[in-house]
C-alpha positions as CSV (number, residue, x, y, z in Angstrom):
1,X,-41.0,61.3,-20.4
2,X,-40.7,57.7,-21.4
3,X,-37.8,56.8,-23.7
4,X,-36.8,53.3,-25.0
5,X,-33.5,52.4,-26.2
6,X,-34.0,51.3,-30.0
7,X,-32.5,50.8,-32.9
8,X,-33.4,54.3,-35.6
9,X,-36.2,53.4,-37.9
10,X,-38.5,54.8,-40.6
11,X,-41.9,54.7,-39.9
12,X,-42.8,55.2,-43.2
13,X,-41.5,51.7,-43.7
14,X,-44.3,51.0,-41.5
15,X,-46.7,52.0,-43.6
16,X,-50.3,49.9,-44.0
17,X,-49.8,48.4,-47.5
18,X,-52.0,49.4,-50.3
19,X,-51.4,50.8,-53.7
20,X,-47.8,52.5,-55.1
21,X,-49.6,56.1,-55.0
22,X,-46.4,58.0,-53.2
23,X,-48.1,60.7,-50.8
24,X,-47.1,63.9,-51.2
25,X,-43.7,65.4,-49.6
26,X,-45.9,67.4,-46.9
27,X,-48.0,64.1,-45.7
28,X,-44.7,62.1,-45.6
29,X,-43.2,61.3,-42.2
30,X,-40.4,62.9,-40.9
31,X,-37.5,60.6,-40.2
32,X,-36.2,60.6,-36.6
33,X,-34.0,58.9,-34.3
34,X,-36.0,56.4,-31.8
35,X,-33.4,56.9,-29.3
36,X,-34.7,59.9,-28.2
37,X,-38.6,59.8,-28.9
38,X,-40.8,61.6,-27.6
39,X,-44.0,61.5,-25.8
40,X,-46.1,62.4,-29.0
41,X,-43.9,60.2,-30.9
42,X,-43.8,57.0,-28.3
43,X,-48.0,57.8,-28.4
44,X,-47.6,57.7,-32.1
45,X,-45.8,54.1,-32.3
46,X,-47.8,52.6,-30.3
47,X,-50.9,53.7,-31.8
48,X,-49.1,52.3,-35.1
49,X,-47.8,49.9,-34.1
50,X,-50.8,48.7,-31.8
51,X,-49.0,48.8,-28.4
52,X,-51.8,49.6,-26.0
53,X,-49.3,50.9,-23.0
54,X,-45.7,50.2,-21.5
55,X,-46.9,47.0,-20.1
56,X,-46.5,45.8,-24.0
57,X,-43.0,46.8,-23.2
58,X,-42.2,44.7,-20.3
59,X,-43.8,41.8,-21.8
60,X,-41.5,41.8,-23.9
61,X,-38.7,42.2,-21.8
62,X,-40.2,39.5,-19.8
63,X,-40.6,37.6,-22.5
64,X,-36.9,37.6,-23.1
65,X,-36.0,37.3,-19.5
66,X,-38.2,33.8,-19.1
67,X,-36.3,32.7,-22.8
68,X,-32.9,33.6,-20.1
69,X,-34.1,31.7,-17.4
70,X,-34.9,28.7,-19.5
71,X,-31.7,28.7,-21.1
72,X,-30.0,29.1,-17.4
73,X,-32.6,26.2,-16.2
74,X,-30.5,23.9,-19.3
75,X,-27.4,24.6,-18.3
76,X,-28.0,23.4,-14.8
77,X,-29.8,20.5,-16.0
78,X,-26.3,19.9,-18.6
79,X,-24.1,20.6,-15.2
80,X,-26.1,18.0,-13.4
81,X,-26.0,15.5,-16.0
82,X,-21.9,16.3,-16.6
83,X,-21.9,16.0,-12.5
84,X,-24.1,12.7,-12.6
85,X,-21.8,11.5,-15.2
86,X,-18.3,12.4,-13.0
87,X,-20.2,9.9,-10.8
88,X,-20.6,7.4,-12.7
89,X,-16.9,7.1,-13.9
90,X,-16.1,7.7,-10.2
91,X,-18.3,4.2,-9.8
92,X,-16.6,2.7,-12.5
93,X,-12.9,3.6,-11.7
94,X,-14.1,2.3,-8.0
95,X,-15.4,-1.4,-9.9
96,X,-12.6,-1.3,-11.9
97,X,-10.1,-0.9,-8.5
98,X,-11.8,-3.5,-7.2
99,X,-12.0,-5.6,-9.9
100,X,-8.1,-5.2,-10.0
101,X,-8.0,-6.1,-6.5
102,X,-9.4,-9.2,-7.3
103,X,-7.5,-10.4,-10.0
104,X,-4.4,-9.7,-7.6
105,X,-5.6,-11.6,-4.9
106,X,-6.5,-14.3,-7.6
107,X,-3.1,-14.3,-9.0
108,X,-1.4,-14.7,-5.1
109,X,-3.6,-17.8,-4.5
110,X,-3.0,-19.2,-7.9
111,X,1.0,-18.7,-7.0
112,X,0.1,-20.7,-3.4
113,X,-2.0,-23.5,-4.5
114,X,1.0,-23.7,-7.5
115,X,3.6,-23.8,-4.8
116,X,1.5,-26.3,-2.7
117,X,2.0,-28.3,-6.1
118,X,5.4,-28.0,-7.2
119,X,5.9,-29.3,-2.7
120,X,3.8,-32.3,-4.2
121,X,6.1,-33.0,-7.4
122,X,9.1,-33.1,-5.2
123,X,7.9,-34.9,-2.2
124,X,7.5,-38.0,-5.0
125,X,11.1,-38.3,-6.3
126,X,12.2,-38.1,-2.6
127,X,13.2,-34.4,-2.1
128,X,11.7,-31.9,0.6
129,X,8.8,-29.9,-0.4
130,X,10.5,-27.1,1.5
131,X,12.1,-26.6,-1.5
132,X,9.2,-25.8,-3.7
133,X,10.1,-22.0,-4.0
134,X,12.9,-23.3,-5.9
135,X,10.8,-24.9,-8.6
136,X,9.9,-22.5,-11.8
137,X,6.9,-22.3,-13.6
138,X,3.6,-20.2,-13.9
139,X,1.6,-23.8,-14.6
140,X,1.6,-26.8,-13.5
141,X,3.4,-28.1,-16.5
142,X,5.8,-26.0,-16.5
143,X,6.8,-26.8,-13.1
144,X,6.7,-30.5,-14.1
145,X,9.2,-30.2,-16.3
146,X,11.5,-27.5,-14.1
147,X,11.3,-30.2,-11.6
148,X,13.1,-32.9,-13.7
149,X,15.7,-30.2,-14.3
150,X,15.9,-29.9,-10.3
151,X,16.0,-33.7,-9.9
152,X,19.1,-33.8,-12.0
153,X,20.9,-31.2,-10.4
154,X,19.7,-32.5,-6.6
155,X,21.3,-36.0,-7.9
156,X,24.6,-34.7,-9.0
157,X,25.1,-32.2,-5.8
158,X,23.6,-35.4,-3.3
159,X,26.5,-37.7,-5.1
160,X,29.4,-35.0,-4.6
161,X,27.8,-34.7,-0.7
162,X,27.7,-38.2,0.0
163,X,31.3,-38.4,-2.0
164,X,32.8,-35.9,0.0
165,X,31.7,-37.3,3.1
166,X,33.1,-41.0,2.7
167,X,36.2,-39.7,1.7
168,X,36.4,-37.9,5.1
169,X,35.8,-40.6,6.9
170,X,37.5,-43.2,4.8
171,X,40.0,-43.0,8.2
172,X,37.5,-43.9,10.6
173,X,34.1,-44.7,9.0
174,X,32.6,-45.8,12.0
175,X,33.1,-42.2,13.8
176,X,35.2,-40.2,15.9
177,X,34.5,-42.4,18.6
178,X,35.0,-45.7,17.3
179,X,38.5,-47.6,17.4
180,X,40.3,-47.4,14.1
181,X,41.2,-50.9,13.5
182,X,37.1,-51.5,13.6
183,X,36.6,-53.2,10.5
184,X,33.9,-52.4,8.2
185,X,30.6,-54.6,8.0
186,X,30.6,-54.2,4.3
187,X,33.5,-55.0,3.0
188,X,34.5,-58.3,1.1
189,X,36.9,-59.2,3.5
190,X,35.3,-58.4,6.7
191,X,31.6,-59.1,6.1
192,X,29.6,-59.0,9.4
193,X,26.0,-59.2,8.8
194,X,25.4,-59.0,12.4
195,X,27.3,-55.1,12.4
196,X,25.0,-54.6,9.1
197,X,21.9,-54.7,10.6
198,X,23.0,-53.4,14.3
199,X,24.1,-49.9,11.9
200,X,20.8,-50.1,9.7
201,X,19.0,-50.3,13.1
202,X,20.7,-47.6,15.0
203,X,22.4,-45.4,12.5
204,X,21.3,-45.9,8.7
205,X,22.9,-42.7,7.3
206,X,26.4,-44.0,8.8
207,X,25.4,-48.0,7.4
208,X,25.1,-45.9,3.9
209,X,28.2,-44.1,4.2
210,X,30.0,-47.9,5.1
211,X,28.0,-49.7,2.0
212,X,29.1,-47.1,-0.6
213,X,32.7,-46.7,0.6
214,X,32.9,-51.0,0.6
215,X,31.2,-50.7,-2.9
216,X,34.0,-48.4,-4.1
217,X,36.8,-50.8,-3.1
C-alpha cells in the first residue's frame, strides 16, 4: 500500500466549480485523514486531482530537491566569493605592508641624506662634520637654524678650552721641555719674529696658545 505523508484535506474543497446546487448528504464526500489513505483513496486523488502515477510524486520531490541543490550551488558560489574576497584584503594588507615598508625606508634615507647636510652646515663655520648627529631638525631649515644655536655654544666651550689651557701653561708656554726663562715670541717686550714663524711652521696650535696669552698681557 502506498501512503504519502500530507497535510488532512477535504476533497470536497476540491470540487469542479459550477453552480451553488449543494449535493445531497449521501453524494457528499466523506472527510478523511490523508495521512493514512488508502489505495482506493490514493486512486481516487489522483484521478481528481490528475496525477497519472507515483512518478507525479517524485517529480515533485525532485522538483524540490533540484530547488535544494540550487540553493546549496549559491551558497558555495557566496563562500567562494566571501573566500575570493579574504584574498583580496590578504593582497591589500600585503600592499599596504609593503607600502609601509617603503615609507620607512624613505624616512631612514631622508634622516641620512639630512645628516649628510647638517656635516655640510658645520664643515662651513669650521667645526667637524662628525658632529652632525648633534645637530636638530627634521628639515633642512630647521637644522640651519639649530646650527647657529651649536655655533654659539661650540664658541663659548672652544674659548673656556683655549682659556684653560694658556693658563696652564702660563709657567712654561713653550712646553715641558723648553727652558723656563724662554721668552715668548709674542710678547711686547720680547718680540722675535724669527720664533713667530719657526712655531707657526712647526707647531701652530702652541704659536696660538703664545699669541693669545701675549694678547692678554
Amino acid at each position: 500500500m502506498f501512503k504519502k505523508q500530507l497535510m488532512p484535506m477535504y476533497l470536497q474543497f476540491f470540487a469542479e466549480p459550477g453552480g451553488n446546487d449543494t449535493p445531497p448528504a449521501e453524494e457528499q464526500t466523506p472527510e478523511f485523514d490523508a495521512q493514512n489513505l488508502t489505495d482506493e483513496q490514493l486512486a481516487a486523488i489522483k484521478e481528481k486531482f490528475g496525477f497519472k502515477d507515483n512518478d507525479e510524486i517524485d517529480t515533485i520531490v525532485k522538483g524540490k530537491k533540484s530547488k535544494w541543490q540550487k540553493e546549496l550551488e549559491q551558497e558555495k558560489n557566496e563562500a567562494a566569493r566571501l573566500a575570493k574576497l579574504s584574498e583580496e584584503e590578504r593582497q591589500q594588507a600585503l600592499i599596504q605592508k609593503e607600502k609601509d615598508e617603503f615609507e620607512k625606508e624613505k624616512a631612514v634615507f631622508r634622516q641620512e641624506q639630512l645628516l649628510v647636510e647638517k656635516g655640510k652646515q658645520l664643515q662651513e663655520i669650521g667645526i667637524p662634520s662628525i658632529l652632525a648627529s648633534r645637530i636638530h631638525g627634521d628639515t633642512a631649515e630647521e637644522a640651519i637654524e639649530d646650527v647657529k644655536s651649536f655655533k654659539a655654544e661650540w664658541d663659548k666651550a672652544l674659548k673656556v678650552a683655549v682659556d684653560q689651557a694658556l693658563l696652564d701653561s702660563v709657567d712654561n708656554p713653550l712646553g715641558a721641555g723648553a727652558n723656563k726663562s724662554e721668552a715668548n715670541p709674542f710678547a711686547k717686550d720680547t718680540l722675535n719674529l724669527t720664533e713667530q714663524g719657526r712655531l707657526f711652521k712647526e707647531d701652530p696650535e702652541r704659536a696660538k696658545a703664545l699669541q693669545a696669552l701675549a694678547n692678554k698681557k
